[in-house]
N, C-alpha and C positions, 0 to 999 in steps of 0.2 A: 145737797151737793153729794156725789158721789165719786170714790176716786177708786182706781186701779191697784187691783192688788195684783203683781204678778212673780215668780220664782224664778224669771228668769236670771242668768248669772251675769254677772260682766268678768272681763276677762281684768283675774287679778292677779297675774303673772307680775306687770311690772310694777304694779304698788308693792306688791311685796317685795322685792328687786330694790325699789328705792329706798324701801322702809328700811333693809336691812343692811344697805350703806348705810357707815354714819355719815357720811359727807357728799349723800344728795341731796341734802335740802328737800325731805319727803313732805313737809307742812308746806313749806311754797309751791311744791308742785302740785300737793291736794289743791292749795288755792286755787292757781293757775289753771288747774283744768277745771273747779269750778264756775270760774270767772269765766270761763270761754261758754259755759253754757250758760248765765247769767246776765245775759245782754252786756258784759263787761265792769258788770258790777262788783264790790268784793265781796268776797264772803267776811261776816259780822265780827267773826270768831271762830275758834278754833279750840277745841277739848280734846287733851288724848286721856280717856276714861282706862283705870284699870282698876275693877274689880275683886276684891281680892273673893276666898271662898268665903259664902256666909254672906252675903253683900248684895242689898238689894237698894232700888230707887222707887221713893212711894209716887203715885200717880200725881200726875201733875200736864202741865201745857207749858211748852216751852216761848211764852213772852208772861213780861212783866202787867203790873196792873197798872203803872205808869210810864210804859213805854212799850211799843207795841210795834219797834222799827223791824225786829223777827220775824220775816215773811215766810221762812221754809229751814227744814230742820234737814239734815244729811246726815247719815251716821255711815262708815263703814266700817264692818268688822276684821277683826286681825286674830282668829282663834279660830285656828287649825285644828283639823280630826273633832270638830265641836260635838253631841251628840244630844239627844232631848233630854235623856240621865243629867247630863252638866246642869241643866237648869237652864239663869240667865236670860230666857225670853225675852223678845220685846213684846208685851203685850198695847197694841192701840184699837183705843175706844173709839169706835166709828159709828155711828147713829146708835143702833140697838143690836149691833155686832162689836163680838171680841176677839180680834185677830192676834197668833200669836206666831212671830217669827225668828226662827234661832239665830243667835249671834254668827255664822259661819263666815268662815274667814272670805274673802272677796266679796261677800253678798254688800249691799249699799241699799239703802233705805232713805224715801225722801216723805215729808210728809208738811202741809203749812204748820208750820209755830205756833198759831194760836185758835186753829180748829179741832186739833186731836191729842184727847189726853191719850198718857200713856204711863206706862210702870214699867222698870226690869222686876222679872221675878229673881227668887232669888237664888244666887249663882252656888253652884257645888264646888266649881273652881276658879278658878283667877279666868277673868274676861278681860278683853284689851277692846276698847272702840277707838275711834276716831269722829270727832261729832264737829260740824261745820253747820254756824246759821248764816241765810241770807239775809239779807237785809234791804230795807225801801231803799 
C-alpha cells in the first residue's frame, strides 16, 4: 500500500484563532470538524502533546496489541516560526522509506494507526501538537 505524502498547507488561521480563545471550545471544534470528515464518526481521542526541550517519543504504531479500534492517527501542529535546527521531527517509517516532516504550526498530518511506525526526534525546544485517533 502506498500513501500520499504531500506539503501542501491548510489554512490554519482559524485554529489558531480558536486555540487562543480560552472560551472557544478548540478540542470540540477539532472534533467536530473531524467528525464532518469521518462519515460522522468521533474521533477516539484527543492528546494536546507538549514537548518540553530535550523530549523525544521512541518509534512505535499507534494501536494497541489488544485493541486495534485506531484506524487513523491526525496530529496538528501548534509551533510557530518552527525550523529544522528546533528538531522535533515527525519521522514515519513507510515501507523502505524514512519520511521526515516538521512540526510547523497549521501543517496536519494523517496517517492509519496501525500501519506506520513512527518516532518524534528529539526536540531543541518546547513542541505543542494536537493528536486526534479515529476510530472503527
Amino acid at each position: 500500500m502506498r500513501f500520499k505524502i504531500t506539503d501542501a498547507d491548510i489554512d490554519s488561521a482559524p485554529w489558531r484563532a480558536e486555540l487562543d480563545n480560552p472560551h472557544s471550545g478548540a478540542l470540540a471544534t477539532f472534533e467536530g470538524r473531524v467528525r464532518n470528515h469521518n462519515q460522522g464518526r468521533a474521533v477516539g481521542a484527543l492528546h494536546y502533546a507538549c514537548y518540553q526541550e530535550g523530549s523525544f517519543y521512541r518509534k512505535h504504531v499507534d494501536s494497541f496489541v489488544n485493541d486495534k479500534s485506531r484506524q487513523y492517527s491526525l496530529i496538528v501542529y501548534l509551533n510557530p516560526d518552527w525550523t529544522e535546527a528546533d528538531g522535533g521531527q515527525l519521522k514515519l517509517y513507510i515501507e523502505d522509506e524514512t519520511v521526515e516532516i516538521l512540526p510547523e504550526s497549521g501543517r496536519a498530518v494523517c496517517f492509519p494507526s496501525h500501519l506506520i511506525p513512527h518516532e518524534v526526534a528529539n526536540s531543541h525546544k518546547r513542541r505543542l501538537s494536537l493528536t486526534g485517533w479515529l476510530k472503527k
